[in-house]
Residue, then its C-alpha position, 0 to 999 in steps of 0.5 A: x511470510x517474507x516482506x519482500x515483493x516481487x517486481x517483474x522483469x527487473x528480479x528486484x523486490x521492494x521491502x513491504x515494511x520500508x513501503x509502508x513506510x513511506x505511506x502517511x500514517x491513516x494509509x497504512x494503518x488501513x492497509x494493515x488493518x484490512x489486509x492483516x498485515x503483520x500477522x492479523x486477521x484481515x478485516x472488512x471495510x465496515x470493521x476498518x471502520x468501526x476500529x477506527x471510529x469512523x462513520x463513513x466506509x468511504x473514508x476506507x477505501x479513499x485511505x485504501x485507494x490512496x495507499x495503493x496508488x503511493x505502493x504503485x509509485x514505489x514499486x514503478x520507481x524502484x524497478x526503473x520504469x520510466x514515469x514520464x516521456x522524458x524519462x523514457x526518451 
C-alpha cells in the first residue's frame, strides 16, 4: 500500500504519515483506528470508542471531523490552492 495521496490537477501527493503527523495526538489515534491505518483491521465507531475508553460515540466523530478537515487544510495547502481571496487574486 503506498502512503502517498493523490492531489488532483497538480500530480502532487501528500505523505499520509507526515499528514498525521500533523494531527493532534486523539485525532490521529481515531483516524488510525477506524480506518486500519497502518495495517489494522478497521473499527466502528462504537469500537473506537470502547478502546479508548470513552462513553460518548460522538466524542469519535467530533475527533473524526476534526481530523479530516486538519487533512483537507494540508491537502489544499500542499496543492497550491488558493484559501483566500487574497491568495487567489
Amino acid at each position: 500500500m503506498s502512503n502517498l495521496i493523490p492531489l488532483p490537477d497538480h500530480h502532487r501527493t501528500l505523505d499520509l504519515r507526515q499528514a498525521l503527523n500533523e494531527l493532534e495526538d486523539d485525532q490521529r489515534a481515531v483516524l488510525v483506528a477506524r480506518w486500519g491505518i497502518h495495517g489494522g483491521e478497521p473499527l466502528s465507531d462504537d469500537e473506537v470508542a470502547e478502546k479508548f475508553g470513552w462513553d460518548d460515540i460522538e466524542w469519535v466523530w467530533a475527533l473524526h471531523d476534526k481530523a479530516l478537515q486538519t487533512l483537507g487544510y494540508l491537502w489544499l495547502t500542499e496543492s497550491g490552492f488558493p484559501l483566500s481571496a487574497t491568495e487567489a487574486a
